[in-house]
C-alpha positions as CSV (number, residue, x, y, z in Angstrom):
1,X,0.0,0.0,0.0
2,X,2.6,2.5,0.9
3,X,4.6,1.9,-2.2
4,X,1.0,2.3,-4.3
5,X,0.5,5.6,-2.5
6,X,4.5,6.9,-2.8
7,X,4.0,5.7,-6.7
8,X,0.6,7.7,-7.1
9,X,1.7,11.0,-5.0
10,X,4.0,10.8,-8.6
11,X,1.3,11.0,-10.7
12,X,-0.3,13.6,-8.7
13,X,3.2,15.7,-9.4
14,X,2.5,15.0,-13.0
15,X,-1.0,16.3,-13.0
16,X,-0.1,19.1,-11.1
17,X,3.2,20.3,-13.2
18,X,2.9,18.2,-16.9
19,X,5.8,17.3,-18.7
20,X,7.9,19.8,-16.6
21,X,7.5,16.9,-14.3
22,X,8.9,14.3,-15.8
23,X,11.5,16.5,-17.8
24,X,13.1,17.8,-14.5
25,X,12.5,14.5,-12.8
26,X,15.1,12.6,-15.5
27,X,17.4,15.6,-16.2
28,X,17.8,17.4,-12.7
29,X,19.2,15.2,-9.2
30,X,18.5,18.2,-7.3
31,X,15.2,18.4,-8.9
32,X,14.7,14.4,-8.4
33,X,15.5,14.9,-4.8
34,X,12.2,17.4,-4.3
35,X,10.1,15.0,-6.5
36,X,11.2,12.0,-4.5
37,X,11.0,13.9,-1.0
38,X,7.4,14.8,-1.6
39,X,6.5,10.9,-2.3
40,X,8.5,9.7,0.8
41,X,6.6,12.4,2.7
42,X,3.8,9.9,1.8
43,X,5.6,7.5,3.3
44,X,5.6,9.1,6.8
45,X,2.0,9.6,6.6
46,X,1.3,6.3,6.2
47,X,3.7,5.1,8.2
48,X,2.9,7.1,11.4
49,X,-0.8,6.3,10.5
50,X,-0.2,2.9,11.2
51,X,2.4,3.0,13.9
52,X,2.3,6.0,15.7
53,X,6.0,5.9,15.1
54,X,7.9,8.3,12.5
55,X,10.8,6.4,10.4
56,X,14.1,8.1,10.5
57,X,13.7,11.0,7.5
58,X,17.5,11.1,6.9
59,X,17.3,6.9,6.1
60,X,14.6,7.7,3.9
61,X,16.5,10.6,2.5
62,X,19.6,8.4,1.6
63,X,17.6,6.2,-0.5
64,X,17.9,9.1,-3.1
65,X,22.0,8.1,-3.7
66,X,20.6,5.2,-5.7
67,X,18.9,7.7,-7.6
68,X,22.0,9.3,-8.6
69,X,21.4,12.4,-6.3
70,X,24.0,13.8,-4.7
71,X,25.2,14.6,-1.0
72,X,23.7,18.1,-1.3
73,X,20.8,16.4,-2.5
74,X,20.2,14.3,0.0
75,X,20.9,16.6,2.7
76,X,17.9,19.2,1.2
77,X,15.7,16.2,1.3
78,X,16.2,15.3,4.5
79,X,15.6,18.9,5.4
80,X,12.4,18.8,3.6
81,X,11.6,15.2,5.3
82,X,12.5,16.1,8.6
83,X,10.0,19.1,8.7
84,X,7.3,16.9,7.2
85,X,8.1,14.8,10.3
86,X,7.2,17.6,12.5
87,X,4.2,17.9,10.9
88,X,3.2,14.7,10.7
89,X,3.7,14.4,14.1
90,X,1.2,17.2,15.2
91,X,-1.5,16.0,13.0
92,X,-0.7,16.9,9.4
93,X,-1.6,14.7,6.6
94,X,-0.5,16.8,3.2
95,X,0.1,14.6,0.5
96,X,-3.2,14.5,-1.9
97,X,-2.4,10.7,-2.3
98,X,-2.0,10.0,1.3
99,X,-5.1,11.5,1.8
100,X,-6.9,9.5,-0.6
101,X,-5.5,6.5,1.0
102,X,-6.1,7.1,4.6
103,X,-9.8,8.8,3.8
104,X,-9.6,4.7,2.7
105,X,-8.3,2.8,5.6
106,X,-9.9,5.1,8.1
107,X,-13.2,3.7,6.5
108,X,-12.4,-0.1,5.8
109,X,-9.6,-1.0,7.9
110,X,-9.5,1.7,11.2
111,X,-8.4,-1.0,13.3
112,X,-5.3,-0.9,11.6
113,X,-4.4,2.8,13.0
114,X,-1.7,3.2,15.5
115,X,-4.0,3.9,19.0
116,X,-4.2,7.9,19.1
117,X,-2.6,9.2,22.6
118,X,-5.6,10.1,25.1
């Protein structure tokens, strides 16, 4: 599910830019790095939806070396990751596709969210 949602936060990227999308996507690491970051922000939703834990956003982040980004692009998308975290963590849900997908489970499969804090 997560890797549907990550995968589908990409199309959403497409809808919302066109061809700039996939242009900048294949041509530009630094610009792969902000594509990718957004999509693993997906990731964190889902995750702390389901565990009530966050995943470590620099981790995540250092996936994006076997995208052929660089140091420097890693370290802007752990940045960006890390202050998705935050947000996360007080409540946020931003990603179009994670909301789609959570809107989802919350309505067919709630007993799969982490147990909220009283």
């Amino acid at each position: 599910v997560v890797i549907c949602v990550h995968e589908h936060q990409h199309v959403v990227q497409h809808d919302r830019e066109g061809i700039s999308f996939e242009v900048s996507y294949l041509t530009d690491s630094a610009a792969r790095a902000r594509w990718e970051a957004e999509a693993y922000r997906s990731n964190l939703e889902l995750h702390f939806w389901r565990s009530g834990q966050m995943p470590s956003p620099r981790a995540l982040a250092e996936l994006l070396r076997n995208y052929g980004c660089s140091a420097a692009d890693v370290d802007v998308a752990t940045r960006a990751l890390m202050l998705s975290a935050y947000s996360i963590r007080k409540g946020a849900v931003i990603n179009e596709a994670s909301h789609v997908a959570i809107d989802w489970l919350d309505t067919h499969l709630p007993r799969l969210r982490a147990k909220q804090p009283n």
